[in-house]
Backbone as ProteinMPNN parsed JSONL, in Angstrom:
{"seq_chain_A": "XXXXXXXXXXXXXXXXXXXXXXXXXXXXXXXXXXXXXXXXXXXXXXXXXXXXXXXXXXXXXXXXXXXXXXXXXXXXXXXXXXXXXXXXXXXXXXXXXXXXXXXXXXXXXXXXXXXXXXXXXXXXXXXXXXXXXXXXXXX", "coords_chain_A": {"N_chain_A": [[-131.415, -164.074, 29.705], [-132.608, -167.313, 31.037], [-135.473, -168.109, 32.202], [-135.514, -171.359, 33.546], [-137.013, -174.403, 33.643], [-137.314, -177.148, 35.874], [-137.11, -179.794, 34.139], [-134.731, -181.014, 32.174], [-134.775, -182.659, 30.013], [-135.927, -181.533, 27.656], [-135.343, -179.477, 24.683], [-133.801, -176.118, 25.205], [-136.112, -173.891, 24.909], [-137.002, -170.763, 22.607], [-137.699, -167.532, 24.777], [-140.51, -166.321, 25.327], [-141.971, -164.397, 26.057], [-142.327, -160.725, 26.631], [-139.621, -158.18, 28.135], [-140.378, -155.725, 29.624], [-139.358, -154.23, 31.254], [-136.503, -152.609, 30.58], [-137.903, -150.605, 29.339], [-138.993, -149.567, 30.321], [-137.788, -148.644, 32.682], [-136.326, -146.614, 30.892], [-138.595, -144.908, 30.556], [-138.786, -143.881, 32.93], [-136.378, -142.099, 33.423], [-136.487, -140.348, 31.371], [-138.679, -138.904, 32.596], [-138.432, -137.974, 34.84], [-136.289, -136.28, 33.816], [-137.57, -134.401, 32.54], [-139.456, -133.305, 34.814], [-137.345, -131.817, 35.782], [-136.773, -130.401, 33.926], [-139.028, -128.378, 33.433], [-139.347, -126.143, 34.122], [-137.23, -124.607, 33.77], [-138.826, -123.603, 31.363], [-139.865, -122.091, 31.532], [-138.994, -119.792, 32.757], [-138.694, -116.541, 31.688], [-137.153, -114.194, 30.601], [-136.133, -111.275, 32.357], [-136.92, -107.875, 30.761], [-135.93, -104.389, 30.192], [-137.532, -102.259, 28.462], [-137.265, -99.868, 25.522], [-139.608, -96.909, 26.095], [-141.537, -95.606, 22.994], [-142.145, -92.89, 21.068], [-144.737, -92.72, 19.415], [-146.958, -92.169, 16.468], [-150.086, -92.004, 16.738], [-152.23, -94.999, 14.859], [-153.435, -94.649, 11.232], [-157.08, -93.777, 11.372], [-159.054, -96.386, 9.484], [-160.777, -95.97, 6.801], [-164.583, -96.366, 6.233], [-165.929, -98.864, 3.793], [-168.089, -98.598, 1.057], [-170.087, -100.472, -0.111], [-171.411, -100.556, -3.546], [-173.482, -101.512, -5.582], [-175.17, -102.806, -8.505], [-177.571, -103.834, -10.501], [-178.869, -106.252, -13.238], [-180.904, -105.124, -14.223], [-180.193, -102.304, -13.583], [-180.367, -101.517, -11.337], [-179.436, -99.855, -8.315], [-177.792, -100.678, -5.666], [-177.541, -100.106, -2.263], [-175.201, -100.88, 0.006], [-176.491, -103.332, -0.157], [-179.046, -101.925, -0.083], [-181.997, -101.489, -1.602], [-181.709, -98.345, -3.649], [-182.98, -95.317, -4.925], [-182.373, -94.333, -8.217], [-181.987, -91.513, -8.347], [-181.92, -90.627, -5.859], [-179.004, -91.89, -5.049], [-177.21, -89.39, -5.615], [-177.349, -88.055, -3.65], [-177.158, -89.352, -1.163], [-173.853, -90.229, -2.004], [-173.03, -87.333, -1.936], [-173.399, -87.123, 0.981], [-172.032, -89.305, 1.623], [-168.903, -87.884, 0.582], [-168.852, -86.031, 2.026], [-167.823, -86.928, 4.542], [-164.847, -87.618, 6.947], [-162.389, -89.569, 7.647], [-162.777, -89.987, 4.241], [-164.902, -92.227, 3.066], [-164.02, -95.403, 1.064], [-165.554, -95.919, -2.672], [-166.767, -98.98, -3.409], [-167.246, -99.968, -5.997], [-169.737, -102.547, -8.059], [-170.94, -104.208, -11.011], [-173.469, -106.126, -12.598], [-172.72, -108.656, -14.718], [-174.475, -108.157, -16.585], [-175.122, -105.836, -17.068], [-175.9, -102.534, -18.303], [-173.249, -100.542, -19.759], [-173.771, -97.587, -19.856], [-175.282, -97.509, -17.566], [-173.187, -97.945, -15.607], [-171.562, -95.546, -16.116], [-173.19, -93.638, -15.157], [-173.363, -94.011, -12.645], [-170.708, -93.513, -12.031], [-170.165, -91.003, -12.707], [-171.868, -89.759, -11.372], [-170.773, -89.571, -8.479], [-168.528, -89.186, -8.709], [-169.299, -86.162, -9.071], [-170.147, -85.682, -6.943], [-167.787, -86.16, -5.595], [-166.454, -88.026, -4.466], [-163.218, -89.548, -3.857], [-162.19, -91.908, -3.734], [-162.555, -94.848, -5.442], [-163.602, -97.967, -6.424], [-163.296, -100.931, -8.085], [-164.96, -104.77, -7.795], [-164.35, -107.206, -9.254], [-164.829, -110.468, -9.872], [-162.286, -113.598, -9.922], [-161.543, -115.081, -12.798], [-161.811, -118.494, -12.689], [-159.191, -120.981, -14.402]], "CA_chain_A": [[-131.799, -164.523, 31.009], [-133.991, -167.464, 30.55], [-136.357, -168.876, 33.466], [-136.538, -172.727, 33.081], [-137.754, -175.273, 34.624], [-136.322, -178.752, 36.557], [-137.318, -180.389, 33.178], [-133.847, -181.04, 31.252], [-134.943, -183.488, 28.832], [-136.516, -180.902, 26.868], [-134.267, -178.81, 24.564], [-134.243, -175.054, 25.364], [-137.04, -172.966, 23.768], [-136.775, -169.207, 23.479], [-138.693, -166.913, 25.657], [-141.377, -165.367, 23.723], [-142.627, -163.269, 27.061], [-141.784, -159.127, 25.935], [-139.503, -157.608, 29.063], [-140.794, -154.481, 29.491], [-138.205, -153.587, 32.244], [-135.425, -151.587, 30.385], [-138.676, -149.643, 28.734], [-139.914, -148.496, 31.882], [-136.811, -147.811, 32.909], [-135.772, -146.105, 30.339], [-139.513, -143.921, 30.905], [-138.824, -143.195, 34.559], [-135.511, -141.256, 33.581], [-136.979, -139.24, 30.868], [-139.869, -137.875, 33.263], [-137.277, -136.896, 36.023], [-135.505, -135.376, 33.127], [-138.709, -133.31, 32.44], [-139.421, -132.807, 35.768], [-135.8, -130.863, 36.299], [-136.347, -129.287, 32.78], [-139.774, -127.819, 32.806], [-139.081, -124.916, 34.848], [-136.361, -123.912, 32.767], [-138.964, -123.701, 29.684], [-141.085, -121.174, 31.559], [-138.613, -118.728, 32.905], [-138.808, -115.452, 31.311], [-136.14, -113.187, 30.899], [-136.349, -109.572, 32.676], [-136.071, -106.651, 30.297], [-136.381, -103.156, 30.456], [-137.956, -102.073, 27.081], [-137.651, -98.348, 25.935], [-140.908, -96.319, 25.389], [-141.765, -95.361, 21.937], [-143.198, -92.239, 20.917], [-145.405, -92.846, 17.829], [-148.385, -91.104, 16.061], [-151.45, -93.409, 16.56], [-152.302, -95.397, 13.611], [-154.459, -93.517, 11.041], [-157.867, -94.755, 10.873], [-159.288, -96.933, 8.089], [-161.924, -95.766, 6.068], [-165.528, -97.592, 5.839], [-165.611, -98.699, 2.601], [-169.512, -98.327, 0.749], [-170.286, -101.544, -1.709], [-172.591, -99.958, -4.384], [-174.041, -102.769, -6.344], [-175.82, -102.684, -9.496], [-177.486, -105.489, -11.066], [-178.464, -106.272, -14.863], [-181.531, -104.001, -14.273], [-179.901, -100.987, -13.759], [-181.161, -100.553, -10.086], [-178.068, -99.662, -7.386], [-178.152, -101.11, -4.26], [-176.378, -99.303, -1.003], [-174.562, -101.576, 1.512], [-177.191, -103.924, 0.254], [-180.03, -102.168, 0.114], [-181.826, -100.892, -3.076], [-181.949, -97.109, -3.152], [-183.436, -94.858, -6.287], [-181.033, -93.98, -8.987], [-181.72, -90.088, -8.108], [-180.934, -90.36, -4.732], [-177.581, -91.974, -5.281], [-176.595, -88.375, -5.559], [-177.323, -87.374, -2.488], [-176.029, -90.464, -0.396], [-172.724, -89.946, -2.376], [-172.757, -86.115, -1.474], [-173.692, -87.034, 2.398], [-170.407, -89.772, 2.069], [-168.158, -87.563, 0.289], [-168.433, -85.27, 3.272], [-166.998, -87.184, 5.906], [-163.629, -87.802, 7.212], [-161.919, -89.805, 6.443], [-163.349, -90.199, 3.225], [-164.962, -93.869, 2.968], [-164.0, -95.745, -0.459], [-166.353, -96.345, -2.806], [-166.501, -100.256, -3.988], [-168.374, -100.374, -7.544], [-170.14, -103.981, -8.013], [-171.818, -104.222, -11.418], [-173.82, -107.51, -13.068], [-172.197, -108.647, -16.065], [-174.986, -107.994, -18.314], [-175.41, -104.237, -16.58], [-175.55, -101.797, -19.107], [-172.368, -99.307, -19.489], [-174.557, -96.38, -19.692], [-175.794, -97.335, -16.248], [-171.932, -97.632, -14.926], [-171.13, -94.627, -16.447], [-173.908, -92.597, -14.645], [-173.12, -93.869, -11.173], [-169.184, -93.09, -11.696], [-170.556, -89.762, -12.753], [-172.956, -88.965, -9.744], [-170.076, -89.918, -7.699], [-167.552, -87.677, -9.838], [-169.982, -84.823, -9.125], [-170.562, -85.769, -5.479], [-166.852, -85.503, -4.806], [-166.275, -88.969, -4.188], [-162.492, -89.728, -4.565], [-161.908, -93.347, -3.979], [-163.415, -95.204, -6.11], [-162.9, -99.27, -6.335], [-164.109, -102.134, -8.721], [-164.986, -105.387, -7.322], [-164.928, -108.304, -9.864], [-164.668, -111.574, -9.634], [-161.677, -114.144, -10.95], [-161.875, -116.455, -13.632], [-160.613, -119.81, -12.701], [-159.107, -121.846, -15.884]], "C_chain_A": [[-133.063, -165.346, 30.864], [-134.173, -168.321, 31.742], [-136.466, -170.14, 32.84], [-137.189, -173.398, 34.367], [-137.421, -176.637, 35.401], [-136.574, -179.269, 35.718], [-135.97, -180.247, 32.443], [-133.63, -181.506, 30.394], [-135.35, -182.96, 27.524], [-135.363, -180.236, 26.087], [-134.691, -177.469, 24.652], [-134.802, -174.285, 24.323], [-136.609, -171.399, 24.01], [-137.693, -168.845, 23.799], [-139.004, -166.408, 24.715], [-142.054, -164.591, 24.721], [-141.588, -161.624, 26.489], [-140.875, -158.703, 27.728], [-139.512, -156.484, 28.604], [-140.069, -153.524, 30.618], [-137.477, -152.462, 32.092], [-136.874, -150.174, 29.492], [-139.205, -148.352, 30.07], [-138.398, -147.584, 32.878], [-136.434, -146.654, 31.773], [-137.449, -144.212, 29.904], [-139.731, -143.025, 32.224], [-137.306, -141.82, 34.35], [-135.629, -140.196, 32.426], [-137.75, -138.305, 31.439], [-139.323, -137.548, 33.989], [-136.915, -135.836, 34.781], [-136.693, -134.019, 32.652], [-139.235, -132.729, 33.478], [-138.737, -131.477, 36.07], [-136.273, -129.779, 34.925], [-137.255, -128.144, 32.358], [-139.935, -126.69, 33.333], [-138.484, -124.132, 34.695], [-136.938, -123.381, 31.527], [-139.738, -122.257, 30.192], [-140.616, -119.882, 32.156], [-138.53, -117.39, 31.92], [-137.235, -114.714, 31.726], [-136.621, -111.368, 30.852], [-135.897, -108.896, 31.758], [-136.626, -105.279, 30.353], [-136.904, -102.245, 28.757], [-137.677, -100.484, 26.556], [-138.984, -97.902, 25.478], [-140.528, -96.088, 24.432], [-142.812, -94.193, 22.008], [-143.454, -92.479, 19.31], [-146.351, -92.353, 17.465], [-148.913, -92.486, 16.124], [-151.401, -93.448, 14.934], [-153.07, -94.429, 12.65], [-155.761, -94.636, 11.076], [-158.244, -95.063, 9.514], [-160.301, -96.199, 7.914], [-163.236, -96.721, 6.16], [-165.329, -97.483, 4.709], [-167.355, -99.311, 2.66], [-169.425, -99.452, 0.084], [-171.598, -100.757, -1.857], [-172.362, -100.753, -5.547], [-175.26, -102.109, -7.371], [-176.209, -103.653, -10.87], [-177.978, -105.005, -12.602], [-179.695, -105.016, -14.771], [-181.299, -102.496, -14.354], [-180.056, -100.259, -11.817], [-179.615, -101.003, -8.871], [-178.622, -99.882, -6.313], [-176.603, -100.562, -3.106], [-176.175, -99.843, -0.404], [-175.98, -102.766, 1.631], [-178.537, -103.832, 0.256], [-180.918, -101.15, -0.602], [-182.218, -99.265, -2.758], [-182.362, -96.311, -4.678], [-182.506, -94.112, -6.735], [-180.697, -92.26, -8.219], [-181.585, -89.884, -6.502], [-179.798, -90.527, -4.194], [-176.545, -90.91, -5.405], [-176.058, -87.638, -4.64], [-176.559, -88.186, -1.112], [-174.219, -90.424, -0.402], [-172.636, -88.696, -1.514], [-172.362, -86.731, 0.181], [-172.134, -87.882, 2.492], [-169.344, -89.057, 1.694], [-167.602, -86.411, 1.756], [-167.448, -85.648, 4.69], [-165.562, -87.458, 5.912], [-163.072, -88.748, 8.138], [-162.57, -90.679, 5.715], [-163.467, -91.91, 3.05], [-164.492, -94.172, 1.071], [-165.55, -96.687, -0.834], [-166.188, -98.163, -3.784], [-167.904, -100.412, -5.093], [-168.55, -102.14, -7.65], [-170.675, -103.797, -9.274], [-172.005, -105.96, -12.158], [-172.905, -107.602, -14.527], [-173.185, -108.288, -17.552], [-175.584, -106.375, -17.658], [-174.89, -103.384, -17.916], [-174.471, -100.354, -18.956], [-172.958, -98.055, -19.234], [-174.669, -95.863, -18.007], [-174.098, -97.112, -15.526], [-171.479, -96.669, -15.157], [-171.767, -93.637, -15.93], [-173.743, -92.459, -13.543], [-171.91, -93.612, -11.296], [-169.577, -91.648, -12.01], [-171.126, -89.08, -11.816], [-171.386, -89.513, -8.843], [-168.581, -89.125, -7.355], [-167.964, -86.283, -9.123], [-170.283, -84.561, -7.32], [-168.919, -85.072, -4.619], [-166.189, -86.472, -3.869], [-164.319, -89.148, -4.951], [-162.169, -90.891, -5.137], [-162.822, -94.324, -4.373], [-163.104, -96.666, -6.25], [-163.833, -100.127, -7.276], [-163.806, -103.545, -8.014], [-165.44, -106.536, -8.729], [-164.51, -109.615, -9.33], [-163.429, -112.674, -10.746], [-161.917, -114.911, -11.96], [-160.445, -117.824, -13.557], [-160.444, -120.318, -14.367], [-159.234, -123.287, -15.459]], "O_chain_A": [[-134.182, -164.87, 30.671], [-133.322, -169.071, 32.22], [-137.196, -170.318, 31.865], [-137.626, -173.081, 35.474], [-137.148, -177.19, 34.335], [-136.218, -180.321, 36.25], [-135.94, -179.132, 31.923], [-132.635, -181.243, 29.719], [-135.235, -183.591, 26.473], [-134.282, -180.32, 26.67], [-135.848, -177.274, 24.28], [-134.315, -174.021, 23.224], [-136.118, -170.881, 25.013], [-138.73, -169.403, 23.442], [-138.439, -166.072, 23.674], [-142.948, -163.931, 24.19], [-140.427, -161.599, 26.081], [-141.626, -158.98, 28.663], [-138.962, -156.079, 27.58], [-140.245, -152.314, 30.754], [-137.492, -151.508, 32.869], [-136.558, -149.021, 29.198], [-139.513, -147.208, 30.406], [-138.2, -146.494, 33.415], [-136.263, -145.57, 32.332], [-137.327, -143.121, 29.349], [-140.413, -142.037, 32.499], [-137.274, -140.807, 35.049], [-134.912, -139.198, 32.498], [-137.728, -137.123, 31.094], [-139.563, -136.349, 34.135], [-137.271, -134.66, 34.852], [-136.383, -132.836, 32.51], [-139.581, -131.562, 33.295], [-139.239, -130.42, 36.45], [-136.117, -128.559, 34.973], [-136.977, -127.266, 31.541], [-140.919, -126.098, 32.891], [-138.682, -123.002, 35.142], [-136.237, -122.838, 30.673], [-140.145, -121.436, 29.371], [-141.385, -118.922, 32.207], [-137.863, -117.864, 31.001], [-136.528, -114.729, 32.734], [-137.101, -110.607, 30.012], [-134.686, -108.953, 31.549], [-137.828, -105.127, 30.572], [-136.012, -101.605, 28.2], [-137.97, -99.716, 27.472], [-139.496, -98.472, 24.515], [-139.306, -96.157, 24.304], [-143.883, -94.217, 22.615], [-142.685, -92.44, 18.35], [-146.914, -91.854, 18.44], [-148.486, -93.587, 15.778], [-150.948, -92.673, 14.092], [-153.398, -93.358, 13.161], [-155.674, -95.852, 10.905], [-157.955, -94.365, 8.542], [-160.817, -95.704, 8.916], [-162.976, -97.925, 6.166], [-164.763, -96.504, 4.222], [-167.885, -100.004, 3.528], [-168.351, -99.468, -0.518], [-172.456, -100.409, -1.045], [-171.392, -100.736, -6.305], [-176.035, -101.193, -7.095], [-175.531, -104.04, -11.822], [-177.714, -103.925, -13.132], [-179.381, -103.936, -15.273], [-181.968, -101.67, -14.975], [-179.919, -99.144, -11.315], [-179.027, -102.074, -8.721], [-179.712, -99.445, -5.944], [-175.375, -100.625, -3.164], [-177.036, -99.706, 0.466], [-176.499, -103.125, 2.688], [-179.304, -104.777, 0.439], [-180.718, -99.968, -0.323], [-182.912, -98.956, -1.789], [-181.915, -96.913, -5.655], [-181.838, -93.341, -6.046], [-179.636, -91.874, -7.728], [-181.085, -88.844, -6.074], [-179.346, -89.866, -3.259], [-175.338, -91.148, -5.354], [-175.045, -86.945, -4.551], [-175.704, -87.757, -0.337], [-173.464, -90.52, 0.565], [-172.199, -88.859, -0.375], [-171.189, -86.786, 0.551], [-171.206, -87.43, 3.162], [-168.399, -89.386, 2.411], [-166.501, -86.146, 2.238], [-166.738, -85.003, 5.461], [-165.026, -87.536, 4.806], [-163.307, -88.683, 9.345], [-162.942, -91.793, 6.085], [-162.523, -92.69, 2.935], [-164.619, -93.382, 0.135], [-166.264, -97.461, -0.196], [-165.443, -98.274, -4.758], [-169.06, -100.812, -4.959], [-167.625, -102.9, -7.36], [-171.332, -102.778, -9.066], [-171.1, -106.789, -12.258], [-172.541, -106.642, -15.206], [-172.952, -108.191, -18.757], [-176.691, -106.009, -18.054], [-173.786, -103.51, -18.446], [-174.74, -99.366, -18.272], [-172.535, -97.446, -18.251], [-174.426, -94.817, -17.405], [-173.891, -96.053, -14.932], [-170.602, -96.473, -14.316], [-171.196, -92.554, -16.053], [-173.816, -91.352, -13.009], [-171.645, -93.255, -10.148], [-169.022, -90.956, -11.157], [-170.875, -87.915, -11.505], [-171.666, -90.685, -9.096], [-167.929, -88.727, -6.389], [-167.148, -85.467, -8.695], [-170.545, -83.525, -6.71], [-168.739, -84.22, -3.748], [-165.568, -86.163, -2.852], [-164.068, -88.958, -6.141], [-161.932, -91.144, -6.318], [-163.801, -94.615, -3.686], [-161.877, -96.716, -6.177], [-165.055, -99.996, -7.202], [-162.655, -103.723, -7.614], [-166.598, -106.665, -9.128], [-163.827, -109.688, -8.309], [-163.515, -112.66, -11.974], [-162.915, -115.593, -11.728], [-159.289, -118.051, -13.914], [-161.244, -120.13, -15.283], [-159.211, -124.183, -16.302]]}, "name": "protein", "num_of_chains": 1, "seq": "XXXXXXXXXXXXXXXXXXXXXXXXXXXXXXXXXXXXXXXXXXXXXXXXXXXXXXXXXXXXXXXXXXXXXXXXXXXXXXXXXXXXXXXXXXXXXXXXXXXXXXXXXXXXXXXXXXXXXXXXXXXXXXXXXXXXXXXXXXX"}
């Protein structure tokens, strides 16, 4: 469909204007169609569910980080505490319920001796869960 002009001497050029007609049309009958459809997206279907009887979950445990750097000196949740009272902290956590786990941290240049004394006070405390925390090695 091309618009000319009373000029016939010329020979016909093509239209280089864009009709944007069949676009718009073709945008007016998608948004009806969304109109009609979006009411359908949000219905819900009624159901009648049955109760459940279940035991509550159990609870988790806190879990302790007990850190121990190359020195030798153990740190509690963070925050340094003296080797010989590590005994008693343990004791006071082994008591509760349910039993927190304990998460061992030590430095890499920490002497075994020293890891071997706090898994021992911990042993003796009555501590069951016991956990190591290292770190991976990427390749």
């Amino acid at each position: 469909m091309a618009f000319g002009g009373f000029n016939d001497n010329r020979q016909p050029a093509p239209m280089a204007e864009i009709n944007v007609t069949p676009m718009v049309d073709v945008m007016l009958v998608l948004l009806v169609i969304f109109i009609i459809a979006a009411p359908l997206f949000t219905h819900a279907v009624k159901l009648e569910l049955p109760a459940a009887q279940a035991a509550p979950a159990p609870q988790q445990p806190d879990a302790i980080a007990l850190s121990v750097d190359a020195a030798g000196q153990p740190y509690w949740n963070n925050e340094a505490v003296a080797m010989d009272m590590l005994g008693a902290r343990l004791a006071e956590a082994a008591k509760r319920e349910p039993q927190p786990e304990l998460l061992l941290r030590a430095d890499r240049d920490t002497r075994y001796e020293t890891i071997a004394q706090v898994m021992a006070a911990a042993q003796r405390s009555g501590m069951t869960k016991i956990g190591f925390v290292t770190e991976s090695r990427e390749k």
